[in-house]
N, C-alpha and C positions, 0 to 999 in steps of 0.2 A: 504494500500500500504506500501511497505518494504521499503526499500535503494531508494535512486535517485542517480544515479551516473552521474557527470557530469564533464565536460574537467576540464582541469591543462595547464592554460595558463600565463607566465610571472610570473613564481614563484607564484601560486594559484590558488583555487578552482575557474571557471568561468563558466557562463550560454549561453546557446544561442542556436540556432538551429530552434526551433518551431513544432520538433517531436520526439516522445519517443517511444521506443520498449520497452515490458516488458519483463523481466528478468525472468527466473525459476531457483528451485529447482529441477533439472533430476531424484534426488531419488524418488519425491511426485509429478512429473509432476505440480506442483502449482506455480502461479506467485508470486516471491519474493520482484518484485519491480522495476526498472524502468532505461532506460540508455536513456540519450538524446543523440541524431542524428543530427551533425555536419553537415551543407554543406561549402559552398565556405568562406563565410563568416567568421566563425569560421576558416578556413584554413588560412587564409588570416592575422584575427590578430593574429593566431599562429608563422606567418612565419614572420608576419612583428618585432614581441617581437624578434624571436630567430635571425632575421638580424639584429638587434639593439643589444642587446647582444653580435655578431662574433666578433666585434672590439676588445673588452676587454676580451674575452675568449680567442682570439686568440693568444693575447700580454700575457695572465697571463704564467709566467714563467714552464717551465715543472717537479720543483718537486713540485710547488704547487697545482697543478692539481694533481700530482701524492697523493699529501697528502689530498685531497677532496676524491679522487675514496679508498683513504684506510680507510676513514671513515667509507662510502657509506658501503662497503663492510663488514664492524664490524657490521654495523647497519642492514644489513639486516641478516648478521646471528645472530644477537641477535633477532630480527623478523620471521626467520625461519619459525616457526610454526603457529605463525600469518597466514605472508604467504599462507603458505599449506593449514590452513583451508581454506581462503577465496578463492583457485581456487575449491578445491574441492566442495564447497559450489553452485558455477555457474556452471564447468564443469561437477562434479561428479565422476571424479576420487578419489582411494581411498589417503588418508591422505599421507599414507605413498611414495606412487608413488608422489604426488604434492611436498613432501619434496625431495625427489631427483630432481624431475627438479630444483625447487631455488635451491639446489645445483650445478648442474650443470651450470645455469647460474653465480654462484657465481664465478665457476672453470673463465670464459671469465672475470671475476669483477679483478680477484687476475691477471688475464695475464698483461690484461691494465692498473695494478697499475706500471709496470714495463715499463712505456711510455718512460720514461727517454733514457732508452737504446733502444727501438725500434724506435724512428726515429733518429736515429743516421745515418748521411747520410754518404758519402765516400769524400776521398781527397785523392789529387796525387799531387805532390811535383814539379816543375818544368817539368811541359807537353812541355814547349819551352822553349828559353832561359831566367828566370826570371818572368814566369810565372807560376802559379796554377791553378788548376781547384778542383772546389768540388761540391756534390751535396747535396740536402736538400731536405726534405720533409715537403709540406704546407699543411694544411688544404685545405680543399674546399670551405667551408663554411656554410651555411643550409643545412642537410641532413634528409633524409624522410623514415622512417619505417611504412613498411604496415603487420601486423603480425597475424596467423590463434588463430584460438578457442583451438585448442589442446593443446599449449604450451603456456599458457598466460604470463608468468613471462619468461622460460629460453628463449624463440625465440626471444624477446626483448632484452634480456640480452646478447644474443648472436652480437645484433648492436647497442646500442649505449652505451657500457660502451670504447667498440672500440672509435667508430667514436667521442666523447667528449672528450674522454684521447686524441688524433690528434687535438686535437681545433675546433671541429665543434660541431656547435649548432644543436637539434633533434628536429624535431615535429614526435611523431607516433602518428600513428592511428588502437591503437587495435580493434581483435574482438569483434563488439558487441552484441553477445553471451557472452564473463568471460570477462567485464570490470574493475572490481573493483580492481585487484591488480595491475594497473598499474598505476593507484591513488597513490595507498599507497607507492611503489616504488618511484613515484612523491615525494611523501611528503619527504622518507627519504634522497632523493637526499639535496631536503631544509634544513634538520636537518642537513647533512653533509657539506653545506657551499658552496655547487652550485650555483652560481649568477645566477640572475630572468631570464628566458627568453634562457637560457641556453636548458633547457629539458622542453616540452611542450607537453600534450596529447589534440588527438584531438578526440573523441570519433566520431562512424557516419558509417556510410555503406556507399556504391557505391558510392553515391553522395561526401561523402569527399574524398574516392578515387580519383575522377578525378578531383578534385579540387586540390590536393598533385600534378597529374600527370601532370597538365597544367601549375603548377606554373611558373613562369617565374626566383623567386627566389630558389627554390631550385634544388638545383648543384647536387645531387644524391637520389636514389631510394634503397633500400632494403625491398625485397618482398619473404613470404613463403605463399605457395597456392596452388591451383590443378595448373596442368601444362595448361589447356585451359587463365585460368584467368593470370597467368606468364607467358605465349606467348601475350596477349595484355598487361601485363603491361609492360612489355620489347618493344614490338614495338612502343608504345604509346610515353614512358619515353625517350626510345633512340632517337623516332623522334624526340624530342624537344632538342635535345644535351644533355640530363643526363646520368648522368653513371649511371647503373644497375647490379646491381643482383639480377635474378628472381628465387625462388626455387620454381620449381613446384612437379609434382605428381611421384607414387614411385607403383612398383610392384616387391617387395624384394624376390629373391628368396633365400630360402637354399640348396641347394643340399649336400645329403646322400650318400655319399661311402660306399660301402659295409663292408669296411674293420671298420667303425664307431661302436663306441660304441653306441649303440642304447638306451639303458637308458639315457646318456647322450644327446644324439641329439632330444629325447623327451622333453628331460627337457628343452631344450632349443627353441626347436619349438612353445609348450606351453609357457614359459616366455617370448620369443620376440613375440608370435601371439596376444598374449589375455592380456600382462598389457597395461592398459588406454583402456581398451574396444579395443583396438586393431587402437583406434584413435592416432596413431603417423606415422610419413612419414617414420621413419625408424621400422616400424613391420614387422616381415616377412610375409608372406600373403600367399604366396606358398610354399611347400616341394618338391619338385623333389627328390626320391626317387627310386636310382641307381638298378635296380635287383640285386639281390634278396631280397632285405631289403624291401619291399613294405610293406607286410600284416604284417610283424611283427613292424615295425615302428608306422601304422596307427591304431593297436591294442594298443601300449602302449601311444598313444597320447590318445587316446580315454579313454582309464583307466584313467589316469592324469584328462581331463576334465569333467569327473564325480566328480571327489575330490573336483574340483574347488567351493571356496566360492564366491558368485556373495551377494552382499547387496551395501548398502548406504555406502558411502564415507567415511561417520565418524564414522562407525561401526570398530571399532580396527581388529574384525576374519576377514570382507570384503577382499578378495585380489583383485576381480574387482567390477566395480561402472555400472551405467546407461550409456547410449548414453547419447548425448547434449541437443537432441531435440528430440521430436514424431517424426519430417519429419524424421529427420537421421535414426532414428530407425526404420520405414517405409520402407526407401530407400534402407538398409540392410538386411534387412528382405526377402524383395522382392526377390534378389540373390537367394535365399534357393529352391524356387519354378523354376522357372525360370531354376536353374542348374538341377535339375531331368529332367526336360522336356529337357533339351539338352545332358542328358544323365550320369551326375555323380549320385556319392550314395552318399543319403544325413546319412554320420556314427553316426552322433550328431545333434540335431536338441535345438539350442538353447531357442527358443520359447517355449519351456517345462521344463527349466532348475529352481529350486525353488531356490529363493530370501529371505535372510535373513530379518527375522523379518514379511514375509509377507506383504511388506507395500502397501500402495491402492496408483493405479497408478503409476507414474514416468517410464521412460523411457526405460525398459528393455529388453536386448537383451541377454541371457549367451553363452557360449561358441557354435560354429558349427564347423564344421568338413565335408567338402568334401575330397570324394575320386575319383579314377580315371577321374580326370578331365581332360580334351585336352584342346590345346590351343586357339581355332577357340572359346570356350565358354564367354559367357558375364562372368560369374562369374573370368574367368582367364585376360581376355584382360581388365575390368574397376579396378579403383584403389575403393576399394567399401569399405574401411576406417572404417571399425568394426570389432567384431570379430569372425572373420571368414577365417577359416584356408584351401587352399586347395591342395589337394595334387595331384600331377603329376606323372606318372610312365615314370622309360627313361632305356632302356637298357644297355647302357654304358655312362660313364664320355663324349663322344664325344657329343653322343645326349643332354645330360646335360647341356652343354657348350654354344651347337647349341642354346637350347632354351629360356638360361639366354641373351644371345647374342643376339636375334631374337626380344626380346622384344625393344616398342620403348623408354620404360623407363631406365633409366641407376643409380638407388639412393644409394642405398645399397643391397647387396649380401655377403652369406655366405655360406660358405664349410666346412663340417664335414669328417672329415679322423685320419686315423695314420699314412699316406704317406706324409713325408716331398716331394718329388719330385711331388705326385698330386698337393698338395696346393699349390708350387712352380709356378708350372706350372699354376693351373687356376690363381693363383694373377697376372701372366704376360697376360693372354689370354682373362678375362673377361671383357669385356668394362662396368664397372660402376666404380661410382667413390670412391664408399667407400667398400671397403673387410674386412669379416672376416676371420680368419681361427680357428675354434672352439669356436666365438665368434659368439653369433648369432646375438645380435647389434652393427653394431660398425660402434656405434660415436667417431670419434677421437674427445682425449683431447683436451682443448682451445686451446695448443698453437700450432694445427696442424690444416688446415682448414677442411670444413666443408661445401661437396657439391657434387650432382651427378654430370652423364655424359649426353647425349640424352637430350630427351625431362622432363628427368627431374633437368635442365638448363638451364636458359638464361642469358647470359654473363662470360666474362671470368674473372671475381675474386671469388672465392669462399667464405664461410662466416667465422669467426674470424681468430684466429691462423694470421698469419703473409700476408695471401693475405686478412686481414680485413683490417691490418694498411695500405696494398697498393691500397685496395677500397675504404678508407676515408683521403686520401692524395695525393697531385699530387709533381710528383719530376719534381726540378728546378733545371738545368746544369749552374755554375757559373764560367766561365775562369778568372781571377785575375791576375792583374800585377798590381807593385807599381814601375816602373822605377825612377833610378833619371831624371832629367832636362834635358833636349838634343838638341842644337839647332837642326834648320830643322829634325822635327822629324815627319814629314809626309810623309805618305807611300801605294802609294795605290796599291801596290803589293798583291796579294792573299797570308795571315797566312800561315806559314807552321811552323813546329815542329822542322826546324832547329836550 
């Protein structure tokens, strides 16, 4: 047996649980070693550490937090690579894609060192006669991250370097599938001078989910997931009075104008469909492809995905890696059969795609490619989170629109054109909540949120950028008067602003 990965509770390594899942290698399909599985119990003296901690985290002054989070943040780009290996190691994406995500989480690390100026509340100067009013922004207290397999480092990174720079203490509960770097993040939080009991990992499936959802101490929820599982954890969360943000599931389209440079919107179809195996919430998944652009589009994506290098993680030529698991890549798979019998062309059949190095087993899926797919199809309507790419025909930008529109997912969408007035137009007209325009991913920067519309959303704060500091902060209205001395100065007239 390899690694035992176990919770980080009260500033350290601790045990508990009484079951274990084993951990794999996705390149070698082989168990690497071993995550204990949290229930209530563990939940409980995670939350009771990080309630005992709020007091003194809440009071420590705000550049000195600010000077903990600019540690945290040296330390983990000095760790970088560390890092990268070890998600790639459980997830099996390649190296280099796991260095961009720590990246990008790092981007949310550098927003919230700037705590200082972000709860800066407001003031107004004599709202009545000799009086002020201002407002503030508090902590909440215990706050709770529930975070997927695909982004093991930046999705975390995304809530609580927020919600700690606001003075609230974190228990997450990552995937136990890529446990191990939220450890180590653990740890460098410790190096950087984070008091005990501040940031807490609860490792566990299901079972410590609902043990996070039932708490009676903590004050908020943060959850990325299919949108089935984020429609109960939002109903769950919010019936016990917590604030929530749920991110659920994602069916990203692109749509191709004719007027597009089609090498380019290749190149872009291919890089947002198929890096990380196609396992991220913002991959494009469908091309809607305007007439006449169809066969010439679906011919150079297909050239491209012959190119592609598919091997293990830590192969430097790798550009994509294994699925996570045999199921997932089962489940993926399945799609391919399934969409011929409903009537697409299967153009790429990844199940035949050769793998660097040849290696025995692990989890492999390479590149697929439908085509003429309709929307009534399982392969079009499921979020089927690998990769696999499918393409749509629409006769004009209207139709386009209809069926970006029609879907019940709302995450990210993107538009390929040279017409400033189309893109204009679809930015005002498409209901999701994140747009490109010749951008085929687009995650806004930290300090801009980060969240669909529809069903793939539950609740109204979206995640970092400045609706993070207003999801892990509640504002307090203070009216202020310092009169002098006044006989008979009782008044039980109703305030006014005279």
């Amino acid at each position: 047996m390899g690694r035992h990965v176990s919770h980080w509770i009260n500033g350290g390594p601790a045990t508990g649980g009484g079951r274990e899942k084993d951990l794999y290698n996705p390149a070698t399909g082989t168990v690497s070693g071993a995550v204990q599985l949290g229930g209530a119990a563990e939940v409980d003296t995670a939350v009771a550490a990080a309630r005992s901690a709020f007091p003194g985290w809440r009071d420590t002054p705000l550049g000195r937090r600010s000077a903990i989070l600019f540690r945290f943040r040296e330390l983990v780009r000095a760790h970088r690579r560390e890092l990268a290996e070890t998600i790639s190691a459980e997830h099996g994406k390649v190296i280099s894609d796991a260095e961009g995500e720590v990246a990008r989480g790092l981007e949310v690390v550098e927003f919230a060192c700037g705590i200082p100026h972000l709860l800066k509340g407001g003031f107004s100067e004599n709202v009545s006669t000799g009086v002020d009013a201002y407002s503030i922004h508090q902590p909440l207290g215990v706050v709770a991250g529930v975070t997927p397999f695909n982004f093991p480092a930046m999705v975390p990174m995304w809530m609580f370097p927020i919600a700690i720079a606001c003075g609230n203490t974190f228990v997450l509960k990552p995937s136990e599938k890529v446990p191990s770097v939220t450890l180590r993040l653990a740890e460098l939080w410790a190096e950087a001078g984070l008091p005990q009991g501040v940031f807490n990992v609860v490792q566990g499936d299901r079972d410590a989910v609902d043990a996070i959802l039932e708490h009676p101490d903590i004050s908020a929820v943060s959850f990325v997931g299919s949108t089935p599982v984020a429609r109960d954890v939002y109903t769950a969360a919010a019936g016990r009075g917590k604030r929530v943000q749920a991110l659920g599931g994602a069916k990203n389209h692109m749509v191709v104008l004719p007027d597009s440079d089609l090498d380019l919107a290749a190149d872009a179809a291919v890089s947002a469909g198929f890096g990380s195996a196609g396992e991220r919430c913002m991959a494009v998944s469908v091309v809607v492809a305007v007439d006449p652009v169809g066969d010439g589009l679906v011919e150079r994506v297909r050239q491209r995905l012959e190119r592609l290098r598919v091997g293990p993680g830590d192969d430097e030529r790798s550009e994509m890696g294994p699925l996570v698991t045999d199921d997932h890549r089962a489940r993926v798979a399945s799609y391919l059969d399934v969409a011929v019998t409903e009537g697409a062309t299967l153009v790429r059949d990844g199940r035949n795609h050769p793998v660097l190095g040849q290696p025995q087993g692990g989890f492999w899926l390479g590149p697929c490619l439908l085509d003429h797919v309709t929307s009534d199809m399982s392969c079009y309507r499921d979020e089927i989170f690998g990769p696999v790419l499918s393409v749509v025909r629409a006769s004009s930008y209207s139709q386009a629109l209809d069926l970006v529109n029609s879907s019940p997912y709302g995450n990210g969408t993107a538009i390929f054109t040279r017409d400033g007035g189309a893109a204009r137009r679809f930015q005002n007209e498409v209901q999701v909540g994140m747009v490109g325009i010749n951008v085929p991913i687009p995650v806004p920067m930290a300090f801009y949120s980060f969240g669909g519309w529809k069903q793939s959303m539950f609740g109204d704060s979206h995640a970092h950028g400045t609706e993070g500091v207003h999801f892990y902060t509640r504002t307090k209205a203070v009216t202020s008067r310092w009169p002098d001395p006044t006989p008979d100065g009782v008044s039980l007239g109703f305030p006014t602003t005279g």
